[in-house]
C-alpha positions in Angstrom: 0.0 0.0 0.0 1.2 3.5 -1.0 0.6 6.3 1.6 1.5 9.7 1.0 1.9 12.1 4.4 2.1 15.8 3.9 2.9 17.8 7.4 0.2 20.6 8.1 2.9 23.6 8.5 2.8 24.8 12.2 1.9 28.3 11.4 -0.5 27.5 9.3 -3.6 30.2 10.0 -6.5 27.9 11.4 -9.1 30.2 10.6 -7.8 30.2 6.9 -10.7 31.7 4.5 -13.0 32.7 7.6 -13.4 36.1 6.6 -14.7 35.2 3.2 -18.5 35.5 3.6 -19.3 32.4 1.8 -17.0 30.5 4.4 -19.4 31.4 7.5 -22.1 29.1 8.3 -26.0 30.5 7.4 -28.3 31.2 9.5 -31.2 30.1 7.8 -33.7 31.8 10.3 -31.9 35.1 8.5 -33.1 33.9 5.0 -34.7 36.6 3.7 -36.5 36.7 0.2 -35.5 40.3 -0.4 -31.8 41.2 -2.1 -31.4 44.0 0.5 -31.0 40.8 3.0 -27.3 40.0 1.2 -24.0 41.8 1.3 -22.9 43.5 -1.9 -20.2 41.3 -2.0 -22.4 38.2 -1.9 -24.6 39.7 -4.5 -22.0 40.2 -7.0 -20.0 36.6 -6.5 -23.7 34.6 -6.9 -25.2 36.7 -9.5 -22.0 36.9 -11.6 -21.7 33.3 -11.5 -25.1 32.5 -12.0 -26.5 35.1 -14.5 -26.3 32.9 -17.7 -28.2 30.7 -15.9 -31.6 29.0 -18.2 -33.8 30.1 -15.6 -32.9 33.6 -15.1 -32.7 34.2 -19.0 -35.8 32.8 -19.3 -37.9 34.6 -15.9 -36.6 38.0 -17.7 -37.5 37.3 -21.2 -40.9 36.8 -19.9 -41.6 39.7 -17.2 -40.1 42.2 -20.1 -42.5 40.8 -22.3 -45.8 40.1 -20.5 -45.8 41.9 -17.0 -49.6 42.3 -17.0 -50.9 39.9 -14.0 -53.2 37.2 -16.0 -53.6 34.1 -16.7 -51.3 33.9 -19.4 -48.4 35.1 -17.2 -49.1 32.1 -15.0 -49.0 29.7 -17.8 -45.9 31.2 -19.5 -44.3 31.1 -16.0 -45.0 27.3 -14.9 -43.8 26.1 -18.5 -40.4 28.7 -17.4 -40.0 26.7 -14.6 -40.4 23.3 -15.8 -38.2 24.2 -18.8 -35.4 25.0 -15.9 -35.9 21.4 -14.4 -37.5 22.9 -11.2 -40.0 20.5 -11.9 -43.4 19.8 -12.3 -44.8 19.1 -8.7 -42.7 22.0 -7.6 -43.4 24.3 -10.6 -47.3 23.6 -10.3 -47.2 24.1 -6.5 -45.5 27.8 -7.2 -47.4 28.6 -9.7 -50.9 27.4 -7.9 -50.0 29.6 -4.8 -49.4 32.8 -6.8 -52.7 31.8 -8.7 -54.4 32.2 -5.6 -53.0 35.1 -4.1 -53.6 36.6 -7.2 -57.4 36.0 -7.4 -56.9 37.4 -3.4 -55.6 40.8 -5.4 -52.7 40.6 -3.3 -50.6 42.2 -5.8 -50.3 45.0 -7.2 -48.3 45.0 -10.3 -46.0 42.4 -11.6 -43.0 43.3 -9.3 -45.0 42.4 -6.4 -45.9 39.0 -8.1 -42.1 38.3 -8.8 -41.4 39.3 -5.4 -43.6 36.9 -4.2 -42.1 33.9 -6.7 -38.6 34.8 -5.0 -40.1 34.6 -1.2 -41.5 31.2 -1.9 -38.7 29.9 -3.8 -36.5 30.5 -0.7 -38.8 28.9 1.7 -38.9 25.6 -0.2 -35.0 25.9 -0.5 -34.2 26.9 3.2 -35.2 23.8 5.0 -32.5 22.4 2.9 -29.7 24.5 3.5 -27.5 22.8 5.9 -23.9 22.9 5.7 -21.9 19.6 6.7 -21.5 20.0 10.6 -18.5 17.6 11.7 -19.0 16.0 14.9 -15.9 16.5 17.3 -17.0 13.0 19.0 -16.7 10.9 15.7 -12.9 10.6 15.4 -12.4 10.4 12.5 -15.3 11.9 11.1 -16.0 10.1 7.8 -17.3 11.2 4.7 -18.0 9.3 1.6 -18.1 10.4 -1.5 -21.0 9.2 -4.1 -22.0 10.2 -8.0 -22.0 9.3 -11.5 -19.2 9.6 -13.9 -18.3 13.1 -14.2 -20.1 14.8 -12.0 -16.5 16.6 -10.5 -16.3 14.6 -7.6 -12.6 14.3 -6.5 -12.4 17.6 -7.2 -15.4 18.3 -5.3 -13.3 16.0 -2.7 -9.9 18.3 -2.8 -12.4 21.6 -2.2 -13.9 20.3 0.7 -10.2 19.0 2.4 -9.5 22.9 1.8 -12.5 24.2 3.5 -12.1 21.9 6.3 -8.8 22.5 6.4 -9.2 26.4 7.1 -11.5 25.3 9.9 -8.6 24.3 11.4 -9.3 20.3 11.4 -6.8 17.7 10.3 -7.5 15.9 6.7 -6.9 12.4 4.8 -8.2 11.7 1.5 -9.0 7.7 0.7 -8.3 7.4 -3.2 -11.0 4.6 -3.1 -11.5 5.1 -7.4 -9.5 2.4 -8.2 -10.8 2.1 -11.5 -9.6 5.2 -13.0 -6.2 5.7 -12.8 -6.5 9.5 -13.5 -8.8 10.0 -10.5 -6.1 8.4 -7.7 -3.3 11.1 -9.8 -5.8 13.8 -9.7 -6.5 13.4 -5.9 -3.0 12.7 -4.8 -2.6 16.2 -7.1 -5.3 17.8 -4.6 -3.5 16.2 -1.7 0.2 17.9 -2.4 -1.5 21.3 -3.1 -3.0 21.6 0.2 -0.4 19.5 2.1 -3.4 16.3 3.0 -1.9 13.0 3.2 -3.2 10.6 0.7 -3.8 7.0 0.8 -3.7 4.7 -2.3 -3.5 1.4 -3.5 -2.6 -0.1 -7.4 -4.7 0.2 -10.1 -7.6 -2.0 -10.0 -7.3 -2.6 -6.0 -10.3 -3.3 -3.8 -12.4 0.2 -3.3 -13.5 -1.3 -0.1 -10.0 -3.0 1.3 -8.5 1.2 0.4 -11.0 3.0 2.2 -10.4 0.5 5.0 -7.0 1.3 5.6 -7.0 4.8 5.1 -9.9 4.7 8.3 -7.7 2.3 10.4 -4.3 4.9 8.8 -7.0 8.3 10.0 -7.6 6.5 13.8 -3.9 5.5 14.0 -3.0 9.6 13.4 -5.5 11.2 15.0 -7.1 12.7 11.9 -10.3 14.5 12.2 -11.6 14.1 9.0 -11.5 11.3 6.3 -12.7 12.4 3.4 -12.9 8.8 0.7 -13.2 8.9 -2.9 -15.2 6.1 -5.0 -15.6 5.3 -8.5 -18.1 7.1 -10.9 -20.8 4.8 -11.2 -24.1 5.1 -13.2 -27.2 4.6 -10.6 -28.4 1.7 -13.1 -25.1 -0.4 -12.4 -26.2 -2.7 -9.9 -22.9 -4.8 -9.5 -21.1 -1.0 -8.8 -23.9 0.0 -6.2 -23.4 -3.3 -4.7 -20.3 -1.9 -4.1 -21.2 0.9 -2.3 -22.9 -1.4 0.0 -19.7 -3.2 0.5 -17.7 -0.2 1.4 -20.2 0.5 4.5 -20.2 -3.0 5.7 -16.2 -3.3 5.8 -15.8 0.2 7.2 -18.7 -0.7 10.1 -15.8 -3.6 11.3 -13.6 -0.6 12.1 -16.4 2.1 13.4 -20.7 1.3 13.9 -21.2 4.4 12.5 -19.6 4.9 9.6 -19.5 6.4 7.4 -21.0 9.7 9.3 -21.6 11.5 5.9 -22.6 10.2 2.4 -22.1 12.7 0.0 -23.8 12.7 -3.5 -22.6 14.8 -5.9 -24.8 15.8 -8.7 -23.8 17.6 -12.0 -26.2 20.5 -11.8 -26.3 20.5 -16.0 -28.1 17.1 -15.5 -31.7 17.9 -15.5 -34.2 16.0 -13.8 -31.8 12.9 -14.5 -30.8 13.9 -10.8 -34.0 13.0 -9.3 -33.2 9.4 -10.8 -30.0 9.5 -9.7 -30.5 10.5 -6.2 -33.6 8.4 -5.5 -30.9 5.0 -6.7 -28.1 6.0 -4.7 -30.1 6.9 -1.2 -31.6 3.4 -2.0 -28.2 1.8 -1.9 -26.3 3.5 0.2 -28.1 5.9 2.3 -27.5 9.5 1.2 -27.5 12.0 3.5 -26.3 15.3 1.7 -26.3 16.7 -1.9 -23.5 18.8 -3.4 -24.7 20.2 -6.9 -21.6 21.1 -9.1 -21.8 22.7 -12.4 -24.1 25.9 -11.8 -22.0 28.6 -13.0 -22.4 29.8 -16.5 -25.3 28.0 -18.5 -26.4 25.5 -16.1 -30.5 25.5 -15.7 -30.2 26.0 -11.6 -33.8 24.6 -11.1 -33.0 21.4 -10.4 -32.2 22.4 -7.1 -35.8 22.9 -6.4 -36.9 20.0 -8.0 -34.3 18.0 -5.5 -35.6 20.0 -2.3 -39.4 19.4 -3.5 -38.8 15.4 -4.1 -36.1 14.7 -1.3 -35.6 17.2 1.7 -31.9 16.3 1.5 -29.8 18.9 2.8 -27.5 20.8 0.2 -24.3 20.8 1.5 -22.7 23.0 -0.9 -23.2 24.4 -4.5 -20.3 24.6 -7.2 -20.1 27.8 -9.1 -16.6 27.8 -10.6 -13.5 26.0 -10.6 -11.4 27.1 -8.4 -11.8 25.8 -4.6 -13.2 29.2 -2.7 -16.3 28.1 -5.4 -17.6 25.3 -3.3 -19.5 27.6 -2.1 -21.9 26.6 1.2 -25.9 26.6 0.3 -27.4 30.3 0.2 -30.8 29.6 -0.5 -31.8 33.7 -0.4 -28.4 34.7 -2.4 -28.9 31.4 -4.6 -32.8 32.7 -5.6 -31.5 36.6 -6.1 -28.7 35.4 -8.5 -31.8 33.6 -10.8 -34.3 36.3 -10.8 -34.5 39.9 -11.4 -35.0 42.2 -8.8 -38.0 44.0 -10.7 -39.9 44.9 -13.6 -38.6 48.6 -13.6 -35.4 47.7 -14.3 -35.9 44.8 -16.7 -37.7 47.5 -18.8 -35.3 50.2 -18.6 -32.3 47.6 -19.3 -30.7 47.0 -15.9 -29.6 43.8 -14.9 
């Protein structure tokens, strides 16, 4: 077995990234559907990175054109939604609500419509919202990671040693993809860039027997953390979810418990493709936490709701770039500001 130690420098800052905004915890009784609730700073990182998004192109184009409160605005909006995978049980339960407080003349003009779509699409995202809490009892505390192919999960992996890390808590990685010989290269790549030790096995080694060691390797140092990698599997591969089955029995012999955290990673650019995927994988293995990568840029962005509405998993964080201060933890309020406009007014006169 091939283990690769990396020293944590002694004057390393333990509060690393805290002052970034994105690195503190929410407070999700602070949610707030309004964008005078975020910081300017927060506004401009979320909104930049999510402005191309299908959902927010799409909720403009039809405000600018039809902001007259009737039916047909209804209709156009629920088939916006559905286009940007919120769903349909979610974008029918939106669109219903609005319908009657509508009929209730509760609003006045179209900004006061859209200001209530934004207050109730934060509500069905807030309950959701929960950033990974590490519990200082579970020694190491164990994470495993979960997903199709290509979804960004080792690098999803090497983010989350870096935010951990800044917390001040120690870090091993488990390269437990043994089939993909780029993945164990592109984690022990993560593991030299922010000084976490490693552990790794040959190509083609036991996923199981790896992430095995590198618990018994974690309890032997100490380590607070342990974060393990597994292969990309689709969720219609039975042998590979077997697999994942496998990896919690053999890591059980070592601690009841474990793992503590099963993390499933979804591409957000998926569609509703996710809802199949998550609904397999919490079958098999018992997911208890999302992370939904790929939102940046052109990604539609509703499948988040349609993943709160069908599941109540908590989002544990949201990828919105490449670079590892993008793992960004779940803002549900700066996350719905980002999609939609703030009103009418400025749609109309060409603000953004």
């Amino acid at each position: 077995m091939l283990k690769f130690w990396k020293k944590k420098p002694a004057d390393e800052a333990p509060d690393g990234l805290a002052k970034d905004p994105d690195q503190v915890e929410p407070d999700l009784a602070q949610f707030s559907p309004q964008p005078s609730a975020l910081s300017p700073a927060e506004k401009r990182s979320w909104r930049d990175r999510l402005a191309g998004s299908v959902l927010n192109r799409d909720i403009r184009t039809l405000f600018s054109r039809n902001p007259q409160l009737d039916e047909t605005l209804l209709d156009e909006l629920e088939t916006a939604l559905i286009s940007a995978d919120v769903g349909i049980a979610a974008s029918t339960a939106l669109v219903e609500d609005l319908r009657k407080r509508m009929a209730r003349r509760e609003f006045a003009d179209a900004d006061a419509l859209l200001a209530a779509l934004r207050g109730d699409l934060v509500a069905l995202l807030a309950p959701v919202a929960e950033p990974i809490r590490v519990d200082p009892d579970a020694r190491p505390y164990v994470i495993l990671m979960v997903g199709v192919n290509g979804v960004g999960k080792t690098t999803t992996i090497g983010k989350i040693a870096r935010r951990l890390q800044t917390q001040g808590r120690s870090v091993l990685l488990a390269a437990g993809d043994t089939f993909r010989a780029a993945a164990v290269e592109q984690l022990k790549t993560w593991g030299e860039r922010n000084e976490v030790p490693v552990i790794a096995q040959g190509p083609g080694a036991d996923s199981a027997s790896v992430i095995f060691d590198a618990l018994q390797s974690a309890q032997s140092r100490d380590i607070d953390v342990l974060i393990a990698d597994t292969a990309g599997r689709l969720h219609t591969q039975t042998g590979l979810m077997d697999e994942l089955t496998k990896i919690r029995r053999v890591l059980t012999k070592l601690d009841a418990n474990a793992p503590h955290e099963v993390l499933l990673v979804i591409d957000g650019t998926t569609g509703q493709n996710a809802i199949n995927q998550t609904r397999q994988f919490r079958a098999a293995i018992g997911v208890t936490g999302l992370v939904v990568t790929k939102l940046d840029g052109t990604a539609k962005g509703g499948v988040v709701f349609a993943l709160a509405k069908e599941f109540g998993l908590p989002i544990r964080y949201v990828g919105l770039g490449e670079t590892a201060e993008d793992l960004r933890i779940f803002n549900p309020a700066a996350f719905v500001d980002a999609l939609l406009p703030a009103d009418i007014g400025r749609l109309e006169s060409g603000g953004s």
